[in-house]
TORFI-763796 format. One record per residue: x, y, z of N, C-alpha, C, CB in turn. Coordinates in steps of 0.05 Angstrom, whole numbers, padded with zeros to 5 digits, always signed. Glycine has a CB too. Example, Ala and Ser with C-alpha at 12.3 -4.5 7.8 and 13.67 -1.06 7.14 Angstrom:
# residues 2
+00264-00114+00156+00246-00090+00156+00264-00066+00156+00226-00089+00181 +00257-00045+00142+00273-00021+00143+00258+00001+00157+00282-00012+00114 
This chain:
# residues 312
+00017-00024+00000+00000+00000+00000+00017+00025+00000-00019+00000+00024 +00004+00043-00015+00022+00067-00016+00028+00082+00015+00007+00088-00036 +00040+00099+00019+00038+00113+00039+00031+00132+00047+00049+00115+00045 +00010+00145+00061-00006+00169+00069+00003+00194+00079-00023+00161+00085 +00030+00185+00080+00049+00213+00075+00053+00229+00072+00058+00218+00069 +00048+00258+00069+00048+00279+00041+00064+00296+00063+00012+00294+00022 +00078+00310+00053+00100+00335+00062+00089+00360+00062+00125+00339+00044 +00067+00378+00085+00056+00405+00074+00085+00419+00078+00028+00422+00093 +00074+00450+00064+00086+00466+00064+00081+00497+00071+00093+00462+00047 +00083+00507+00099+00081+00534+00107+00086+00558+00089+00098+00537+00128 +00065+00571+00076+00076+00583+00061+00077+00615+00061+00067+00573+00043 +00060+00623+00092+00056+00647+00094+00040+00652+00124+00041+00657+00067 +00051+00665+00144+00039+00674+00168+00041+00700+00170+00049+00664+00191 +00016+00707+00178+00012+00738+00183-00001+00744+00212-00008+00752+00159 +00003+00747+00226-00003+00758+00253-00011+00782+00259+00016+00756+00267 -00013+00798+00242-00013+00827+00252-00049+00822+00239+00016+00857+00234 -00064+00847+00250-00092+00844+00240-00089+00871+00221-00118+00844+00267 -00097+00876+00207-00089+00904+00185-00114+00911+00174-00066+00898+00157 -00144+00903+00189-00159+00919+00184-00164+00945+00192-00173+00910+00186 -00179+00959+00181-00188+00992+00187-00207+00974+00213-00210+01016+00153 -00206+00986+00230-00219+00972+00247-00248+00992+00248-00201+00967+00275 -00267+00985+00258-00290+00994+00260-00298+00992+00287-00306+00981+00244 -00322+01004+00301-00337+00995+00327-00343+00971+00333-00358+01006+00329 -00349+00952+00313-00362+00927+00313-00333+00905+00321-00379+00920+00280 -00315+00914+00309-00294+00899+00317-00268+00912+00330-00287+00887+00294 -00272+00939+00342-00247+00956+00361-00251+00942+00395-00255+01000+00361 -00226+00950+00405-00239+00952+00432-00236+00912+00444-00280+00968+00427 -00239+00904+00424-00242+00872+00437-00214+00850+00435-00269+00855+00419 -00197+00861+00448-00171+00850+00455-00182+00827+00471-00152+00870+00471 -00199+00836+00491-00205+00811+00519-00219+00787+00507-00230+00824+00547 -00222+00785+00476-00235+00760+00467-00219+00740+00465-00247+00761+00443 -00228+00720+00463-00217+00692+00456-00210+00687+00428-00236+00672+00463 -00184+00677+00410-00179+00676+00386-00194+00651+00375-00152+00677+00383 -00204+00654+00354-00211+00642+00355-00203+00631+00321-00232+00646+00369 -00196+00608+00315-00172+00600+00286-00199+00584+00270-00135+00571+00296 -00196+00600+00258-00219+00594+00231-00206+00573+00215-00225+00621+00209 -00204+00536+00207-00196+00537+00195-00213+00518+00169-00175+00536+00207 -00199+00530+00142-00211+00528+00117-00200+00506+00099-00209+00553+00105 -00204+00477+00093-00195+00467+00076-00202+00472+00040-00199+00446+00087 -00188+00480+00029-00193+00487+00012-00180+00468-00024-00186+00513+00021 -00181+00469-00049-00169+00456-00072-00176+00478-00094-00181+00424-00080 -00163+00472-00111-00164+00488-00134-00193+00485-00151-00139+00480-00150 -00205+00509-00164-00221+00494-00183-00233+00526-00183-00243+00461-00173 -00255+00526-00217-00265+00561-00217-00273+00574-00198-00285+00568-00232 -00290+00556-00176-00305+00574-00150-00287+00584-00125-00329+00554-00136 -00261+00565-00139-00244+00571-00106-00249+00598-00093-00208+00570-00109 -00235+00614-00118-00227+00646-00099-00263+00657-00100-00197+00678-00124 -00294+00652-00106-00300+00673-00104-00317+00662-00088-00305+00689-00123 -00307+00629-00079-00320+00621-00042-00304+00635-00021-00316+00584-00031 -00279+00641-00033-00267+00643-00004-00266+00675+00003-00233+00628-00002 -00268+00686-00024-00282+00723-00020-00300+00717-00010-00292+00745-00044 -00325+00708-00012-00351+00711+00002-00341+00706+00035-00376+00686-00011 -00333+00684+00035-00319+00673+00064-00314+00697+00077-00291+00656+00062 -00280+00710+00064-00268+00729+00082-00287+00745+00084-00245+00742+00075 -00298+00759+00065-00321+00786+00073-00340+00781+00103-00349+00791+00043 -00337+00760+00110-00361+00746+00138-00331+00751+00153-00380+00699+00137 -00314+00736+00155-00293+00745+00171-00282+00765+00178-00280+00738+00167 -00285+00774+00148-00274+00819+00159-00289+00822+00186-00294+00856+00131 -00320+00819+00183-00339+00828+00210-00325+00823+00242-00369+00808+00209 -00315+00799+00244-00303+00785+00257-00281+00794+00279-00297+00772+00239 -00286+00805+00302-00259+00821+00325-00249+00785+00332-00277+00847+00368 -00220+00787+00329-00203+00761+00334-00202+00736+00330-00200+00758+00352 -00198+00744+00302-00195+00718+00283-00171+00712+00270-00213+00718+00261 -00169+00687+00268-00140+00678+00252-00150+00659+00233-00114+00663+00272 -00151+00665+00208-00160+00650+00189-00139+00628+00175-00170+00670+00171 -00143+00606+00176-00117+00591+00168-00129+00575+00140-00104+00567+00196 -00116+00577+00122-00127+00566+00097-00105+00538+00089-00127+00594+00070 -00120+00520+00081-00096+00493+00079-00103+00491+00050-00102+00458+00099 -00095+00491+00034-00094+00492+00006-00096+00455-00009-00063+00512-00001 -00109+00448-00024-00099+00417-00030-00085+00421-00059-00128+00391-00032 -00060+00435-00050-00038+00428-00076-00017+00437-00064-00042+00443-00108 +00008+00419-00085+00036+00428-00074+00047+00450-00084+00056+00410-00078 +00034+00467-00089+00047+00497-00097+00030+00510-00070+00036+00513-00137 +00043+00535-00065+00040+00565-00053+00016+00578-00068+00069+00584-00056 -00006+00573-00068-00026+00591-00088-00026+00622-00092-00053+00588-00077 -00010+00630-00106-00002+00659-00103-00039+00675-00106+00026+00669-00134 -00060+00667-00116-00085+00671-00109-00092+00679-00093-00095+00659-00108 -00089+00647-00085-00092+00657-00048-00088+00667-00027-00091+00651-00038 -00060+00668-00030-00036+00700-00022-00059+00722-00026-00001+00708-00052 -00054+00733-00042-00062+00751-00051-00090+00758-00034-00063+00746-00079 -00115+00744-00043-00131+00744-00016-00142+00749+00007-00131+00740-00011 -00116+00730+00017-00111+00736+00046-00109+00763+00046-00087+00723+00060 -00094+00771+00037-00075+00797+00045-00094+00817+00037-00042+00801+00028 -00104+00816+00027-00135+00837+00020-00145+00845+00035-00159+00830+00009 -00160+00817+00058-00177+00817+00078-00160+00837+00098-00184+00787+00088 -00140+00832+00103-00130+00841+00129-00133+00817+00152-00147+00869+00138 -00136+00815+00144-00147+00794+00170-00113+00777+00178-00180+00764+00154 -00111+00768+00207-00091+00749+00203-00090+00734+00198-00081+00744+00212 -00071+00721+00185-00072+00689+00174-00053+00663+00168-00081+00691+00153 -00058+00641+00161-00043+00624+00155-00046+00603+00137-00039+00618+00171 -00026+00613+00117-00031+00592+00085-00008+00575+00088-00030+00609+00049 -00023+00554+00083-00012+00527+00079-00014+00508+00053-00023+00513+00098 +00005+00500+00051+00005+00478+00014-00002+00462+00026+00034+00467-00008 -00029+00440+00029-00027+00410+00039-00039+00397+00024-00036+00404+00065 -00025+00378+00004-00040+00360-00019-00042+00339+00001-00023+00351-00050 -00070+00330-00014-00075+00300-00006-00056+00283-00021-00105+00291-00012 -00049+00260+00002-00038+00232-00005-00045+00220-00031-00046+00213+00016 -00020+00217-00038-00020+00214-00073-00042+00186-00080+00021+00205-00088 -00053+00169-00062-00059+00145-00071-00090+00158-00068-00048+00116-00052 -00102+00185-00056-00125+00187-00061-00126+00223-00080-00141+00181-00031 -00108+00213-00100-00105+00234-00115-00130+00232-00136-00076+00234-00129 -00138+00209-00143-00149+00211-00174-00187+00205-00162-00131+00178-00202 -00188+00214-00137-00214+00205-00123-00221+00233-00109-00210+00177-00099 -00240+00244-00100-00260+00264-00086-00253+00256-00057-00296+00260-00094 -00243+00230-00045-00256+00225-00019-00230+00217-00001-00280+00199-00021 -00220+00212+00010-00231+00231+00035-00231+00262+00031-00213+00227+00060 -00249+00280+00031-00245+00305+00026-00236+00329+00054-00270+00311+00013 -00215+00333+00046-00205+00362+00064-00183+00343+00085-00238+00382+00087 -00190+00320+00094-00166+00313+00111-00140+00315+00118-00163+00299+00110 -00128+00325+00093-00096+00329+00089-00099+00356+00098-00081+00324+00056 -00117+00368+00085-00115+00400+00102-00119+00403+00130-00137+00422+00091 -00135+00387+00139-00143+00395+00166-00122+00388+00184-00169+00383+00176 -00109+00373+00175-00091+00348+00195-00072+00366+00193-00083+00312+00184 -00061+00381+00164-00037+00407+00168-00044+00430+00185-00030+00422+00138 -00074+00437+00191-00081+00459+00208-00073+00452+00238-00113+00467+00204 -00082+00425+00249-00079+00424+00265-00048+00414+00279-00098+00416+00266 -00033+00406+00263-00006+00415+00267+00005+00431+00271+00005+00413+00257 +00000+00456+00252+00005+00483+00261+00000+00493+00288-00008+00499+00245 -00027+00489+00292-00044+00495+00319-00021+00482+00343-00080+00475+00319 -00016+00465+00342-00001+00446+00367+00020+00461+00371+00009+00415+00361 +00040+00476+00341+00061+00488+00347+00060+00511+00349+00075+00485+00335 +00037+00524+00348+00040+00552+00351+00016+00570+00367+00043+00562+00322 -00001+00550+00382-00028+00562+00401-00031+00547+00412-00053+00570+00395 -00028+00558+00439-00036+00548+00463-00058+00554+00481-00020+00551+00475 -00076+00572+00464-00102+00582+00474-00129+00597+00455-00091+00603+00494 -00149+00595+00463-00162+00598+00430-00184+00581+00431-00140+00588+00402 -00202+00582+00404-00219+00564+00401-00220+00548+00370-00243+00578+00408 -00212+00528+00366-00212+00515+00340-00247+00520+00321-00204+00477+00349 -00237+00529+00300-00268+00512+00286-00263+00502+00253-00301+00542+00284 -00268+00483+00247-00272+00478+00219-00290+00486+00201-00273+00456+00215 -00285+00508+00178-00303+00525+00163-00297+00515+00139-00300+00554+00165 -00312+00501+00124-00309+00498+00095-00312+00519+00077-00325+00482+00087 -00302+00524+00060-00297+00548+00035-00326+00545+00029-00271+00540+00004 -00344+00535+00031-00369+00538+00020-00395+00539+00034-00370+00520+00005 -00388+00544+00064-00408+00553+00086-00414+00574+00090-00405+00549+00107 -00439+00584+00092-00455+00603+00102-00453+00610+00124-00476+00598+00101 -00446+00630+00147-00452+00631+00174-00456+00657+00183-00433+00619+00190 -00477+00660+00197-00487+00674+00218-00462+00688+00238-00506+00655+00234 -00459+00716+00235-00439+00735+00259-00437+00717+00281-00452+00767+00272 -00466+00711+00285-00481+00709+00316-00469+00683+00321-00519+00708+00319 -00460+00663+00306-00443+00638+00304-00412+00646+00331-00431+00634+00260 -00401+00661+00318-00374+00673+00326-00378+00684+00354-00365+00697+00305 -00395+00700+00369-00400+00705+00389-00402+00677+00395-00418+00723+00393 -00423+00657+00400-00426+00640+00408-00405+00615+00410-00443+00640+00399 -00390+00604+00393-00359+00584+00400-00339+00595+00413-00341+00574+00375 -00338+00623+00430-00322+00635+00432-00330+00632+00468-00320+00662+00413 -00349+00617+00473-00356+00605+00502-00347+00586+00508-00377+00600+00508 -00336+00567+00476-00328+00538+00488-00301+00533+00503-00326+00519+00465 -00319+00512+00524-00292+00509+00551-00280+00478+00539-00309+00504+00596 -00291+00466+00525-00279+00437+00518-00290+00430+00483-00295+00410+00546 -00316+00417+00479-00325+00425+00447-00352+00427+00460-00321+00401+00416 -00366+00446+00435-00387+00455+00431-00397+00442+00404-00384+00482+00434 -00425+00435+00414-00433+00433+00390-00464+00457+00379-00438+00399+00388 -00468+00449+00351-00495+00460+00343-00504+00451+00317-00495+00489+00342 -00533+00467+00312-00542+00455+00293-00539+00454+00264-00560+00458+00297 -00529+00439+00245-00519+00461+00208-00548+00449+00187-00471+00442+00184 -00549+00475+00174-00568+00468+00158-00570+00463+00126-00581+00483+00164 -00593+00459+00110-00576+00438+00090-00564+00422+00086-00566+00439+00083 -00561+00405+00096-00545+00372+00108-00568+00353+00105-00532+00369+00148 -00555+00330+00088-00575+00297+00078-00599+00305+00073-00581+00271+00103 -00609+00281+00077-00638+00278+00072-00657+00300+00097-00646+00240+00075 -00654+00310+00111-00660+00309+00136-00669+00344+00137-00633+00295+00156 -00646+00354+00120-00639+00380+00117-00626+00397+00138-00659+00392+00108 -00620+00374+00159-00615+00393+00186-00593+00367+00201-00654+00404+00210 -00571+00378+00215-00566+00356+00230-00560+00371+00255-00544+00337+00219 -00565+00358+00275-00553+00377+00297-00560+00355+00322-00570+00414+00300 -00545+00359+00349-00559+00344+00369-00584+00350+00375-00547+00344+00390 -00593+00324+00390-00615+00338+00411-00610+00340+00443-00641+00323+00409 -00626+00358+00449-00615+00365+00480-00643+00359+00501-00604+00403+00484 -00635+00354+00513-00656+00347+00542-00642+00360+00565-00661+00310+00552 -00663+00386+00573-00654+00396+00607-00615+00396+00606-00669+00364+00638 -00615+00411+00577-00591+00421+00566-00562+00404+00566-00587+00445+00581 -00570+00380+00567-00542+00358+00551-00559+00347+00524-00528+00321+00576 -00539+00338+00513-00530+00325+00490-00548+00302+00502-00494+00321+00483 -00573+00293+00492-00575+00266+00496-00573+00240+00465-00604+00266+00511 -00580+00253+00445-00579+00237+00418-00571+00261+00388-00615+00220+00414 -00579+00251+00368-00564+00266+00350-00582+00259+00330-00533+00261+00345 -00598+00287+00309-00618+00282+00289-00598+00282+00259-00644+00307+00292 -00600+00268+00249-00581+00264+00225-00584+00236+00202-00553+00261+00239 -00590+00240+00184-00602+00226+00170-00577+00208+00158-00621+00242+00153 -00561+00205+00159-00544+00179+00162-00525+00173+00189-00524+00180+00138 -00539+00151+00197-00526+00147+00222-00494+00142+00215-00539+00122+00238 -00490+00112+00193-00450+00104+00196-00453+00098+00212-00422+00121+00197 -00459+00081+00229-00450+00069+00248-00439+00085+00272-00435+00054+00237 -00444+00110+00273-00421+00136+00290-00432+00145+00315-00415+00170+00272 -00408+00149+00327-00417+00162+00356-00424+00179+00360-00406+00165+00374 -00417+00201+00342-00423+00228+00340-00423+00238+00313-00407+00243+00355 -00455+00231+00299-00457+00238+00280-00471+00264+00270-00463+00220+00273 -00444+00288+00265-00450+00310+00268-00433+00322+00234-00440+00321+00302 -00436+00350+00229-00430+00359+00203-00403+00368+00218-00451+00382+00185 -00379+00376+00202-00353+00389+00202-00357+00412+00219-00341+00397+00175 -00382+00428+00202-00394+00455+00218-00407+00451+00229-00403+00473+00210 -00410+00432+00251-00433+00431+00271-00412+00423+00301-00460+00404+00259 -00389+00440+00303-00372+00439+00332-00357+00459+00333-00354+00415+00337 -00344+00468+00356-00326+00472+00359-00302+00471+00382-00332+00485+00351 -00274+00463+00381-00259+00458+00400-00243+00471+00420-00248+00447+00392 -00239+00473+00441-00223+00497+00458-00203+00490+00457-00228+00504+00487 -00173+00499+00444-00150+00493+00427-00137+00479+00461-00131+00526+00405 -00141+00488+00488-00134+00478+00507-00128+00447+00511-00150+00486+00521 -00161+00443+00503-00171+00418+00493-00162+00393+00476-00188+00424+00482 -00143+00403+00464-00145+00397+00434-00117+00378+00447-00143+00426+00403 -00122+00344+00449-00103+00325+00461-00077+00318+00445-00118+00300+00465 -00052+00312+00439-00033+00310+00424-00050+00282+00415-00001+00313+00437 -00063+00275+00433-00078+00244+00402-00100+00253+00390-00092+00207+00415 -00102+00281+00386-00122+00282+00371-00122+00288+00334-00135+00300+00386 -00129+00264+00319-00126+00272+00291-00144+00262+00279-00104+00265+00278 -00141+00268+00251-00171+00255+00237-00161+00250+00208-00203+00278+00235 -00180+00223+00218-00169+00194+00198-00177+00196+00160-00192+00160+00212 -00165+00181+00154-00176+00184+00114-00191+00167+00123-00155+00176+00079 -00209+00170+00127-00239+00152+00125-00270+00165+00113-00246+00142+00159 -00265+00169+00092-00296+00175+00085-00313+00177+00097-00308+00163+00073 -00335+00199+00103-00357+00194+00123-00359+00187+00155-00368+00175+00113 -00330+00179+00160-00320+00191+00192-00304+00202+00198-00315+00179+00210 -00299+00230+00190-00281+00237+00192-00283+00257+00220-00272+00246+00167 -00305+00270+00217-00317+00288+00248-00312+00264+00270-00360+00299+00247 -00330+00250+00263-00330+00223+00282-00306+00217+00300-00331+00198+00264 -00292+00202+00274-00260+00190+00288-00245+00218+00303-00234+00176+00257 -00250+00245+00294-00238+00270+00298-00248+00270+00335-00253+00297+00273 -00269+00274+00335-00281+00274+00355-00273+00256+00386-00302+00269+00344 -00280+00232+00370-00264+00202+00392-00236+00203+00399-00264+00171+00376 -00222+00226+00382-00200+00222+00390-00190+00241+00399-00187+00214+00375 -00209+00261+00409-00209+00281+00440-00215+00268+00462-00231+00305+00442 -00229+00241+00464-00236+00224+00485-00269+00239+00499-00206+00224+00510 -00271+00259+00491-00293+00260+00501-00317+00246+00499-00297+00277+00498 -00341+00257+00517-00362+00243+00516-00386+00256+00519-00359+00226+00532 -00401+00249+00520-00435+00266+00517-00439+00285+00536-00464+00245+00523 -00427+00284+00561-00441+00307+00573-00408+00321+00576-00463+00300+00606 -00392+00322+00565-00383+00338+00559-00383+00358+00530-00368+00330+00566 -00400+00353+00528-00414+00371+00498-00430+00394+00512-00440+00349+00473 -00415+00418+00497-00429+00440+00511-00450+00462+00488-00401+00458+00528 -00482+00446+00488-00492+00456+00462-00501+00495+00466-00524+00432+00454 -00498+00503+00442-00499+00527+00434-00520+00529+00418-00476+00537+00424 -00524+00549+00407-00551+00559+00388-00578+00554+00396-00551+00547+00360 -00576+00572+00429-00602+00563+00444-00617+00545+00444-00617+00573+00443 -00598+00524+00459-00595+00492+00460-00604+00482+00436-00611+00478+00484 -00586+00485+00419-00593+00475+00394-00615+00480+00378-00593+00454+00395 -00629+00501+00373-00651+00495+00372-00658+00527+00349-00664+00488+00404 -00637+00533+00342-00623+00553+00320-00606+00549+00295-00606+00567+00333 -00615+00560+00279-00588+00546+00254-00568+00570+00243-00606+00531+00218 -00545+00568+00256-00531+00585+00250-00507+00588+00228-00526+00588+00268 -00502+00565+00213-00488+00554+00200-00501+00533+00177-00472+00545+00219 -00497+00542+00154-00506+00528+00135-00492+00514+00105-00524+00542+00131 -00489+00490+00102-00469+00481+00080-00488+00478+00065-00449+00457+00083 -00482+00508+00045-00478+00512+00020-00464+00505+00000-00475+00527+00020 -00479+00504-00019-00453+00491-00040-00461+00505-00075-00456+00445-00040 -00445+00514-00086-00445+00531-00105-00448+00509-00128-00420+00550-00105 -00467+00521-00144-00460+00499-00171-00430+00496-00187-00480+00508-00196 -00419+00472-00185-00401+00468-00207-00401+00465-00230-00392+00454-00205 -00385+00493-00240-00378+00503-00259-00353+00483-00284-00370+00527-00245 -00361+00480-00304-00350+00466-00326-00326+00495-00331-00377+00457-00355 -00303+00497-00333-00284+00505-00346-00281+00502-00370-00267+00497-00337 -00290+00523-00386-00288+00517-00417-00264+00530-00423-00312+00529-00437 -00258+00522-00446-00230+00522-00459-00237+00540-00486-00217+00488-00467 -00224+00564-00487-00229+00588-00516-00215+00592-00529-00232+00614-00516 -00215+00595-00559-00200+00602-00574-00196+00633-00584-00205+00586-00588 -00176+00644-00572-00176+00674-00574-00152+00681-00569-00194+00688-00556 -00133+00694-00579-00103+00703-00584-00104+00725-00565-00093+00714-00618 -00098+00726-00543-00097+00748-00515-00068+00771-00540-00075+00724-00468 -00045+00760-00541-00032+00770-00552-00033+00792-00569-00025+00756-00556 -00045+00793-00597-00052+00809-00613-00072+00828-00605-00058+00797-00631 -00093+00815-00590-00117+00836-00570-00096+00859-00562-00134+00817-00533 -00080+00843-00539-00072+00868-00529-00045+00883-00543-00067+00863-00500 -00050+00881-00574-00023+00903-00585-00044+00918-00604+00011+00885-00605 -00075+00913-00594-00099+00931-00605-00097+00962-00601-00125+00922-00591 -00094+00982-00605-00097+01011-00599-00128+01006-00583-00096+01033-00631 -00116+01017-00556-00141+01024-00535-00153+00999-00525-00166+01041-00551 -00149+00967-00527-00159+00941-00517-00146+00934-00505-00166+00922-00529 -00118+00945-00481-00116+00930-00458-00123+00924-00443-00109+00931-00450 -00157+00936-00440-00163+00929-00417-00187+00904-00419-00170+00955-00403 -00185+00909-00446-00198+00877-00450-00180+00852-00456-00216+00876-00475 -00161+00854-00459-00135+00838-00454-00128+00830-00435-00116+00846-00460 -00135+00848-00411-00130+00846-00388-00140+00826-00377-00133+00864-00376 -00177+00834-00381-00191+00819-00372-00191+00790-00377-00208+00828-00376 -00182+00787-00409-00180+00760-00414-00157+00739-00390-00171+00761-00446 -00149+00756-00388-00111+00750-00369-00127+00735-00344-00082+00792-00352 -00146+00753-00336-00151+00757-00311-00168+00728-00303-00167+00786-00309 -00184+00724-00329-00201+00706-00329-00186+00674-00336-00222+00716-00347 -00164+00674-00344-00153+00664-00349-00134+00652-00321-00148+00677-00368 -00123+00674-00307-00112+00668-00283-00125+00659-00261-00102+00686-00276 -00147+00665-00248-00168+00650-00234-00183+00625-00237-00184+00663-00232 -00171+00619-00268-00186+00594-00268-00216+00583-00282-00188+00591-00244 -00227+00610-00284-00251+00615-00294-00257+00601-00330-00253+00650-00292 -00227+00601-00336-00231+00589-00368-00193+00595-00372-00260+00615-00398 -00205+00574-00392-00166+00565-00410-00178+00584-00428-00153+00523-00430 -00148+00596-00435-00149+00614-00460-00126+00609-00470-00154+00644-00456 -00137+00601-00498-00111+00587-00517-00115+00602-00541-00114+00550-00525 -00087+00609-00562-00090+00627-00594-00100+00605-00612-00055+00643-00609 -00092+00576-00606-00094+00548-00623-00116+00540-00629-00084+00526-00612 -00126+00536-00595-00132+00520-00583-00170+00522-00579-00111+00521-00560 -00191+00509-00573-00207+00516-00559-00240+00529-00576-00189+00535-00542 -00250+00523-00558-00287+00538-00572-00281+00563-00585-00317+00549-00542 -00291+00574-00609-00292+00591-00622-00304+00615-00607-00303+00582-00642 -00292+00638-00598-00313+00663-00594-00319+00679-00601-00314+00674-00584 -00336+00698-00591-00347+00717-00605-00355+00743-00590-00369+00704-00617 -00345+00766-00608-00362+00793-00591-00383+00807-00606-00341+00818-00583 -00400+00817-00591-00436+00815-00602-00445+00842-00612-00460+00807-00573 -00450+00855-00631-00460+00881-00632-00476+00891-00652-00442+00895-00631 -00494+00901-00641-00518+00904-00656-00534+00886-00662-00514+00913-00675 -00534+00863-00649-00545+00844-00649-00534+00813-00675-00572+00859-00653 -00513+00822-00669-00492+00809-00694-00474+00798-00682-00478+00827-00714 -00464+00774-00686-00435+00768-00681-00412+00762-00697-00435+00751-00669 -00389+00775-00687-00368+00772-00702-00342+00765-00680-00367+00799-00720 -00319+00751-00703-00299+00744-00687-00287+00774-00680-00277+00721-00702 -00275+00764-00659-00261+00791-00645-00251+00797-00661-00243+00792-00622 -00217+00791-00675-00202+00811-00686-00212+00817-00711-00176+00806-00686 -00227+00809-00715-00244+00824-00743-00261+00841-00733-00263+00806-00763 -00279+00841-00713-00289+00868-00706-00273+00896-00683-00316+00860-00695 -00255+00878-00673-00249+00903-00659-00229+00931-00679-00230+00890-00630 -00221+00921-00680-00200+00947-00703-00218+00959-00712-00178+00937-00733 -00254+00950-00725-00267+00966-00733-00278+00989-00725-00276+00957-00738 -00278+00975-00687-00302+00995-00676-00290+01021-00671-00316+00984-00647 -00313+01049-00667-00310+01071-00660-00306+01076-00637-00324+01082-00667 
C-alpha cells in the first residue's frame, strides 16, 4: 500500500490584524482567538467562495483565518486574498496523499490534519473551528464558540436527507443526534456543527482518511463524551451555520489570441480581462486551441479581431 504521507508546506503567516478597524470589531482585545480553519483545492469557484468567506470574517474582532490549500504549490491567489482581507492568517500547501489523488474522498483531511499541526506548534489558547470554503454563517455563530470550555456543538443546515443535523438536548445535555445517516457513529454531526477549545485539543487528537467519519473519528480522538458537549444555538434549537454549496462550474477552454488583443490601440483592458479570467481559473485561454468566440453588436456576431480594429 502506498503511503499516506504527504509533506505540507508553510507558506505564509501573518499575525498582525491590518484591518481599518470599526466599532463592531475595536476595543475587543479581551476575546478569545478564535482559528478559523478552511480546507480548501483548486477549481473556478475557489477564490469567489473564499471572498464571500473572508467578507463574513472581515466582520469578525479576533480571528486567525488559516487556509490549507490541496496542492503542492503556494497559491499565489490565495496569497493575494488573504492579504486583502487584512485579516490574520495562515496559508498552507497541503496535498492530499498521492494514492487518493485521482478520487473526491476523503475530502479536506490532508488540510485539516496540516491545520492542526500548526495549531499544536504555535497556540496554546483559542478556540478551533472547521469552516469549509463553501459555508454560510451567521456573525451570531462567532460570538457564540467563543464560550467553548472543551467542544461545543450546534445545529448546520442543509445537510442529507434530513436537511438539518444537529444534536438533541434534554434539560440542556447532548442526549442523541438528528441526522439522517447514522455510519454506524458516535457522533454523527457535520464538520460545521462543533467547535474545540484549542486547550482541549489532546496531542492524540487527529482525523483519519476515512470517508464519512471523519468528524467522528476526529471527535473520539479528543476522548470526550456526551455530557461533555457543551450545546450552543439556544440549546440547539437555532441554525446558524449552513453548508452551502455553489453549482459546479464546467471550465471551458477558448479560442482567442490574448496576444494580438492586447497590441490593439485602446484594448488593454480587454486583454487584461481576458488574463484575468484566465488566471483564476474561470476558463483556458488558448491562440490554437479551444471553442470559437465571439463579440456581439448590434445584435450580430463577429470574431473579435475582425471586429475590434473596426469599432468607434
Amino acid at each position: 500500500m502506498r503511503p499516506l504521507h504527504v509533506k505540507s508546506r508553510l507558506c505564509h503567516v501573518n499575525l498582525i490584524d491590518g484591518r481599518n478597524h470599526n466599532e463592531a470589531i475595536a476595543n475587543k482585545s479581551d476575546l478569545k482567538m478564535i482559528y478559523y480553519i478552511t480546507p480548501t483545492y483548486p477549481r473556478p469557484e475557489q477564490i469567489p467562495e473564499l471572498t464571500r468567506l473572508g467578507h463574513t470574517l472581515m466582520h469578525v474582532p479576533r480571528i486567525h483565518w488559516i487556509i490549507a490549500d490541496d496542492q503542492s504549490l503556494c497559491s499565489t491567489n490565495v496569497l493575494n486574498l488573504l492579504r486583502r482581507t487584512g485579516l490574520p492568517f495562515t496559508h498552507i500547501s497541503s496535498p492530499k496523499p498521492y494514492v487518493y489523488k485521482g478520487t473526491n474522498f476523503p475530502r479536506g483531511v490532508s488540510n485539516r490534519r496540516a491545520a492542526l499541526v500548526w495549531l499544536r506548534e504555535n497556540v496554546r489558547e483559542g478556540v478551533m473551528y472547521f469552516g469549509d470554503d463553501d459555508n454560510t454563517v451567521d456573525l451570531q455563530l462567532f460570538d457564540e464558540i467563543r464560550r467553548t470550555k472543551k467542544v461545543s456543538m450546534f445545529p448546520v443546515g442543509l445537510i442529507g436527507d434530513y436537511g438539518i443535523s444537529a444534536p438533541i438536548i434534554k434539560d440542556g445535555k447532548v442526549v442523541a443526534f438528528f441526522d439522517s445517516w447514522p455510519g454506524s457513529r458516535t457522533f454523527p454531526v457535520d464538520m460545521a456543527g462543533f467547535a474545540v477549545n484549542i486547550e482541549f485539543l489532546t496531542p492524540t487528537a487527529t482525523m483519519p482518511y476515512s470517508a464519512g467519519h471523519e468528524e467522528d473519528k476526529f471527535l473520539m480522538s479528543l476522548g470526550i463524551k456526551l455530557d461533555d458537549i457543551e450545546p450552543l444555538a439556544d440549546n440547539c434549537s437555532k441554525v446558524l451555520v449552513w453548508h452551502t454549496k455553489t453549482v459546479k462550474f464546467k471550465k471551458p477552454n477558448l479560442k482567442i489570441d490574448i496576444e494580438r488583443i492586447s497590441k490593439l490601440p485602446k484594448y488593454e483592458d480587454f486583454a487584461n480581462l481576458l488574463k484575468e479570467t484566465s488566471r483564476l481559473g474561470m476558463a483556458g485561454i488558448f491562440s490554437k486551441n479551444g471553442s470559437k468566440t465571439f463579440i456581439i453588436k448590434d445584435r450580430k456576431t463577429f470574431e473579435p479581431l475582425s471586429l475590434l480594429p473596426t469599432l468607434v
